[in-house]
C-alpha positions in Angstrom: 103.4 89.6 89.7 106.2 90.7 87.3 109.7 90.7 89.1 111.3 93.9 88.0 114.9 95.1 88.3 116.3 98.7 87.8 119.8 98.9 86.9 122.5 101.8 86.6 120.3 104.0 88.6 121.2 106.7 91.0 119.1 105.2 94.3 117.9 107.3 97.0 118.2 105.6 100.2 118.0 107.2 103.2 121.9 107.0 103.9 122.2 108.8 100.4 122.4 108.0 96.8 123.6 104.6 95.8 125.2 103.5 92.7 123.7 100.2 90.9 120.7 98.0 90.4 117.3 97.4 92.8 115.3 94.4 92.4 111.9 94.1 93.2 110.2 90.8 93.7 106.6 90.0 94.9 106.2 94.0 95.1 108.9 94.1 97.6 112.3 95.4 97.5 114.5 93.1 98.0 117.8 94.2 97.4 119.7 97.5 96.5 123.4 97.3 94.9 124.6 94.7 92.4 122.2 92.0 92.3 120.4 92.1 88.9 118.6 89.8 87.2 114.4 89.9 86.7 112.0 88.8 84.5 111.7 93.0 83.6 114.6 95.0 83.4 114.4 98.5 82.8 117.7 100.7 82.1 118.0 103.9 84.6 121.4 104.4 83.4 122.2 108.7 84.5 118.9 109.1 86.3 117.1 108.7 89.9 115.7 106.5 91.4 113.3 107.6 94.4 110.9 106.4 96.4 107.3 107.8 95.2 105.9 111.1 96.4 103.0 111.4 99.2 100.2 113.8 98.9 99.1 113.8 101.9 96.4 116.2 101.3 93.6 116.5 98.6 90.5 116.2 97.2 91.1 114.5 93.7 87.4 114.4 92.8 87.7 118.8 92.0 90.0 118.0 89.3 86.6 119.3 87.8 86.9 122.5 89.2 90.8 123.2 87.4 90.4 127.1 86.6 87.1 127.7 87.8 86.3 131.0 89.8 90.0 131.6 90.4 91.0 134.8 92.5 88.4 135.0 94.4 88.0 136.0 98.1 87.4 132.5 100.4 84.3 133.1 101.6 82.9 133.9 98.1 84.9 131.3 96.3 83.2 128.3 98.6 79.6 130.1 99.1 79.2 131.2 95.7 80.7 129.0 93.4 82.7 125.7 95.0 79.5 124.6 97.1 76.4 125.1 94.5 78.7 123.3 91.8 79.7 120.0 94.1 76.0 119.9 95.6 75.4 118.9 92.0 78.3 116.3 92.3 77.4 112.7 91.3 79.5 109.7 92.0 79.8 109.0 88.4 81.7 113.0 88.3 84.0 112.3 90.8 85.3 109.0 89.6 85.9 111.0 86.8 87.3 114.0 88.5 89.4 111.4 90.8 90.5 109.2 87.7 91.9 112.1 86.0 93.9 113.2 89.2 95.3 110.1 89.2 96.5 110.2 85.8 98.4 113.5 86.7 99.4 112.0 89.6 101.0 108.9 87.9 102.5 111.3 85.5 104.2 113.5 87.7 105.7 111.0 90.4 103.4 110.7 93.3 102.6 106.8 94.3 100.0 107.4 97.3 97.6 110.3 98.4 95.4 111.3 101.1 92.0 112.2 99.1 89.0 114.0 101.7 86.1 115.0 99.9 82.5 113.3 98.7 80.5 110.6 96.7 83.5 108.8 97.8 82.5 105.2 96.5 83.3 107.1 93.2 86.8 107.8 93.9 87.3 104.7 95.8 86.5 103.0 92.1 88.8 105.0 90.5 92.0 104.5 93.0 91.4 101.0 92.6 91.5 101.1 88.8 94.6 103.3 88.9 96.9 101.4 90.9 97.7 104.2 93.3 97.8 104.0 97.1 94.9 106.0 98.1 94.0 107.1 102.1 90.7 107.8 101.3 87.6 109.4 103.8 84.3 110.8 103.4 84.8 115.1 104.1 81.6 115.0 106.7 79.9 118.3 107.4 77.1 118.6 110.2 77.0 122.0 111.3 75.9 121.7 114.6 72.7 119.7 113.3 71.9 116.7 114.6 70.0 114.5 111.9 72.4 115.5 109.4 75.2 114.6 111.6 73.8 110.9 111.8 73.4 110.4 108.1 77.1 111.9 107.5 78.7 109.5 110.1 76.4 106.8 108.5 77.9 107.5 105.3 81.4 107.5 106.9 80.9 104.9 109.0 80.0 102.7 105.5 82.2 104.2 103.7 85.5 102.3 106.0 83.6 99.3 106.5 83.3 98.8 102.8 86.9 99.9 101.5 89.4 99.5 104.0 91.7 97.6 103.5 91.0 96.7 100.2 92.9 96.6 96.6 95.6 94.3 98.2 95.3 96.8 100.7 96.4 99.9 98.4 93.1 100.9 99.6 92.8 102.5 103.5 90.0 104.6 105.0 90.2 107.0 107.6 87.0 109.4 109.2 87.0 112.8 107.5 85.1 115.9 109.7 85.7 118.7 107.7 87.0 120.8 110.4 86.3 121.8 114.1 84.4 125.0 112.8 82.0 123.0 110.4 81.3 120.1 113.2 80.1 120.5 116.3 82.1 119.4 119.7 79.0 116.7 119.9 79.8 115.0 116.6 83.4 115.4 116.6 83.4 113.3 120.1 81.4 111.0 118.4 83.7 111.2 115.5 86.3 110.2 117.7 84.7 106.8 119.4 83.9 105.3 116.1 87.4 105.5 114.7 88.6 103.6 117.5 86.1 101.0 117.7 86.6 100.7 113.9 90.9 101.1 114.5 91.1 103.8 111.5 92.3 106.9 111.9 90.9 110.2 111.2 91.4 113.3 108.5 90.5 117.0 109.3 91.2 120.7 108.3 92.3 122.5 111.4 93.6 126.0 111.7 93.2 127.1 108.4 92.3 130.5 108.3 92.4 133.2 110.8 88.5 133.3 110.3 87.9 129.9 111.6 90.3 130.4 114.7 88.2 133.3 116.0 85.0 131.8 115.3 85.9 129.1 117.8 87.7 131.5 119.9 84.3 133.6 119.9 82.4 130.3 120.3 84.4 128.0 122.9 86.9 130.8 124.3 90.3 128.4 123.2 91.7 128.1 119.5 91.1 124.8 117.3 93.8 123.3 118.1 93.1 123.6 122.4 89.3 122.6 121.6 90.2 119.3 119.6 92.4 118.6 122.3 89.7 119.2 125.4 87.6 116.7 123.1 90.0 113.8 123.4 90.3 114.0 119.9 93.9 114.6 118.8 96.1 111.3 118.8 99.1 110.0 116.7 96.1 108.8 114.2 95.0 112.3 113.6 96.3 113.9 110.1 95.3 117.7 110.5 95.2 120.0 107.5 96.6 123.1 107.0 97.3 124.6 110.4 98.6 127.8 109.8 97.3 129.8 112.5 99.2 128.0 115.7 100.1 129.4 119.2 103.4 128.2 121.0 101.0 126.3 123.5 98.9 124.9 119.7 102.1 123.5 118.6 103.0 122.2 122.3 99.4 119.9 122.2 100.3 119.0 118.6 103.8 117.7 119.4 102.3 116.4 122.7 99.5 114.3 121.1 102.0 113.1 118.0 99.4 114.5 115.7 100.5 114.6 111.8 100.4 117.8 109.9 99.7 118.4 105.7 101.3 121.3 104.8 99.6 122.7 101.4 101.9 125.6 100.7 100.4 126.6 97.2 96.7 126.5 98.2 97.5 128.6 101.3 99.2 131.0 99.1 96.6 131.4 96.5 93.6 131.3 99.0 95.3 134.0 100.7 95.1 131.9 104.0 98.2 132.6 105.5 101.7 131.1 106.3 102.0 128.1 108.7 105.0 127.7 110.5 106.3 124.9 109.6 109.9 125.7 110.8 108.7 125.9 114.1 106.1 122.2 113.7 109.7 120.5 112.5 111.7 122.2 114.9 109.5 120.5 117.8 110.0 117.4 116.0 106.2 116.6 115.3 105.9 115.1 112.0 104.6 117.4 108.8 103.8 116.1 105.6 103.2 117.9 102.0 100.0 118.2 100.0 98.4 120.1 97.6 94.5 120.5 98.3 92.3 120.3 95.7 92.9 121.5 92.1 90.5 124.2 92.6 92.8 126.0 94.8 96.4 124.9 93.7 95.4 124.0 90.3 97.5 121.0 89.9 98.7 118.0 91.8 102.6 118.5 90.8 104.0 117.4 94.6 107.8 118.2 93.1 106.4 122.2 93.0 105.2 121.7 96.2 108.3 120.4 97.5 109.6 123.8 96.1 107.2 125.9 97.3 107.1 124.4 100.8 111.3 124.8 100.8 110.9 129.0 99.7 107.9 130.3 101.4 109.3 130.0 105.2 112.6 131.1 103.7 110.6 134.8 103.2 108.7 134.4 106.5 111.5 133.8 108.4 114.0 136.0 106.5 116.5 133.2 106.4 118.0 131.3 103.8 118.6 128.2 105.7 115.1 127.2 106.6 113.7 124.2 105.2 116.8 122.9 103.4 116.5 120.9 100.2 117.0 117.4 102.0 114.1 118.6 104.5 111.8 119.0 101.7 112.0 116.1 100.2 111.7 114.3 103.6 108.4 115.8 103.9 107.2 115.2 100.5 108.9 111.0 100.6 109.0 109.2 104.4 107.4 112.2 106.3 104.2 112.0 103.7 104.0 108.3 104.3 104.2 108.6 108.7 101.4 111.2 107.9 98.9 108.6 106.3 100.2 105.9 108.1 101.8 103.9 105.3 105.1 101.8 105.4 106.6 103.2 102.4 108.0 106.5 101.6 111.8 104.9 101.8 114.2 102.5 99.1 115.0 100.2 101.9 115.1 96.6 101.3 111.7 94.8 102.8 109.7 97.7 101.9 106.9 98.4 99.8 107.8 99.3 95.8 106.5 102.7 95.8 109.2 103.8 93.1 109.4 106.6 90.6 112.5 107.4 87.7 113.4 110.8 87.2 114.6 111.8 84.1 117.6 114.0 84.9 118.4 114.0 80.7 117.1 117.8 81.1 118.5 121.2 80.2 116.7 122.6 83.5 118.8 119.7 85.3 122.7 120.2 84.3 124.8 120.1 85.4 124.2 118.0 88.6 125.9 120.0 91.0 123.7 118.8 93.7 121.0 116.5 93.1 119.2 116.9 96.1 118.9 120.2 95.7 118.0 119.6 91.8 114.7 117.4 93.5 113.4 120.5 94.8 114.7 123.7 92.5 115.0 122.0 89.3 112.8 118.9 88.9 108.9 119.1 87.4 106.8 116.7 87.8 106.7 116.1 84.3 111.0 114.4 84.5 109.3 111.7 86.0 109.9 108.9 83.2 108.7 105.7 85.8 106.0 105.2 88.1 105.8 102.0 90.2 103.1 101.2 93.3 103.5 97.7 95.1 105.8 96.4 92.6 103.6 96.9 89.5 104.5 99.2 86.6 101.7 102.0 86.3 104.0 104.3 83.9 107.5 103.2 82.2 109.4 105.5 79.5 106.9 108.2 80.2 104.0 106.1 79.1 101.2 105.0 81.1 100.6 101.2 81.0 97.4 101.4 83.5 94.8 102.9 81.5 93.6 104.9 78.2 95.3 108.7 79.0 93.3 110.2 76.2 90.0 108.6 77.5 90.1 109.5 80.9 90.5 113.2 80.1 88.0 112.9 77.8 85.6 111.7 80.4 86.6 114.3 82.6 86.1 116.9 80.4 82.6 116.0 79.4 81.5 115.9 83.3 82.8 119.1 83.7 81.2 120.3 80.7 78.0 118.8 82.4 78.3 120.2 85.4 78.9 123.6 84.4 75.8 122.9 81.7 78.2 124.3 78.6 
């Protein structure tokens, strides 16, 4: 492996910005300051240095689906459109579909991602190709019916055996139940018991939508969050989606069970699902990440938006200015993301993982640099980033990507989506 150093850099650490070089050796950071001197240099001279961005929700393989049935109601959006297209899903499409969200992702700054969805041996093939960190399960739906619940925990069950841990261990697996409404209290239980025999840990949507909330209010008599928890299910190894529609006493159990929260701001807003309050999640000290769902409900993967959006849409809902500061965001969006998929990186620290991106701060929309912090989160597009490194190797430098062929990986996305939508 290449030793790299970056010099004349701004370097986000989590004491604050630092002046000077960073070496990486062996795909470790091994010193931040003066020491220079690597068989790849590369000159950062006026620009940041950060540590790379965690989506820590998505489901790369609907790159596909970018633009399709957009503005639509939920229910229709998924019943008539989202779930006839991806029944037709093959695992060559979302290879495709996960490749390509890599690419953007590699473009735009983010180094590792939580990816939920299916004919996940396909995406697992394309993380692996890309370089990326990816926390990858199988999205298993059962509905309450028992022989389909067996072969979807089967294919889960294969799914972590085969790829955890792999890639040099860029690759982890986690269980993925869709979500307490689409899984029965049975399956999730059972959900549960093979994550800890296999020591994984375990993805899910939760609290959503007010729809789902009283369904399992109608059903059980307790909201999501209380019926996970009379399940024995919720546990520091739990990364819950969404959950927007919390009681005092939900966020209480959440806090209490040290479960991790993905906070999708744009899909929420565009699927009309609500507002979760994530003021309130932070504020009891329980650990929220940032992600941005699929592209069929965001429509792209840009996490320094999201970093945005997550900072202005509590500032309306609270009616306060001060919520979610600029230096919050990006916590949730670097070393929160990173505690939410249970990887040691997210922080420039020396003995960590070289999960490092370069902004270009050479930008109109970025002078002057009153604040850079606050320039992250208000300013910065996903398209500054210059520089994109994952365990020490160089995936993009000087805004081009060393990895793989950009032009034929859109290509091939564009002709299974063509496929798929028989154009």
């Amino acid at each position: 492996m290449v030793d790299i150093s970056i010099k004349n850099g701004r370097i986000l650490t989590p004491k604050g910005f630092v002046e000077g070089s960073l070496l990486i050796e062996d795909g470790i950071i091994t010193s931040i300051g003066e020491k220079e001197g690597a068989e790849h240099v590369i000159d950062a001279k006026g620009n940041i240095v950060m540590p790379g961005l965690i989506n820590a929700h998505t489901h790369l393989g609907m790159t596909l689906f970018r633009g399709y049935a957009d503005d639509l109601p939920l229910k229709e959006w998924l019943t008539e459109h989202i779930w006839p297209i991806e029944a037709k899903l093959t695992e060559d499409d979302v290879y495709a579909g996960t490749l390509l969200g890599c690419l953007e992702m590699i473009k735009s700054g983010t180094t590792a991602f939580a990816d939920m969805y299916i004919r996940m041996n396909g995406a697992a093939k394309a993380v692996e190709e890309s370089g990326l960190r990816g926390v990858l399960s199988y999205g298993m739906i059962e509905l309450g019916d028992e022989e389909r619940g067996e072969k979807e925990l089967k294919i889960g069950k294969e799914f972590v055996k085969k790829w955890n841990g792999t890639s040099n261990g860029r690759i982890t697996a986690m269980y993925g139940p869709h979500a307490p409404n689409t899984c029965s209290s049975e399956f999730l239980m059972y959900v549960r018991e093979h994550a800890d025999e296999d020591k994984v840990g375990i993805h899910i949507h939760a609290s959503e939508t007010k729809a789902e909330v009283e369904q399992i209010k109608a059903q059980c008599g307790m909201s999501s969050v209380k019926l996970l928890d009379s399940l024995n299910f919720l546990g520091p190894d739990v990364l819950a989606a969404h959950c927007i529609w919390l009681s005092p006493e939900d966020i209480q159990i959440l806090k209490k069970k040290d479960v991790k929260i993905a906070h999708n701001p744009t899909s929420n807003m565009k699927l009309a699902s609500g507002i979760a309050p994530v003021p309130e999640l932070l504020e009891a000290g329980i650990t929220v990440g940032l992600g941005t769902d699929g592209c069929a409900s965001n429509n792209t993967l840009d996490m320094f938006y999201e970093m945005k959006m997550a900072a202005l849409l509590n500032k309306v809902r609270k009616l306060d200015p001060t919520t979610i500061p600029a230096p919050k965001a990006v916590e949730m969006a670097t070393v929160n993301g990173a505690r939410s998929v249970g990887l040691d990186t997210g922080v420039i620290a020396e003995g960590k993982k070289a999960d490092i991106i370069i902004v270009d701060m050479n930008k109109p929309h970025l002078t002057p640099r009153h604040d850079l912090i606050s320039h992250l989160v208000y300013c910065t597009k996903g398209s500054d980033v210059s520089t994109t490194i994952v365990d020490g190797k160089i995936l993009m430098e000087n805004y081009q990507v060393k990895i793989f062929d950009e032009a034929e990986v859109m290509a091939r996305a564009e002709e299974r989506a063509k496929d798929l939508m028989g154009c």
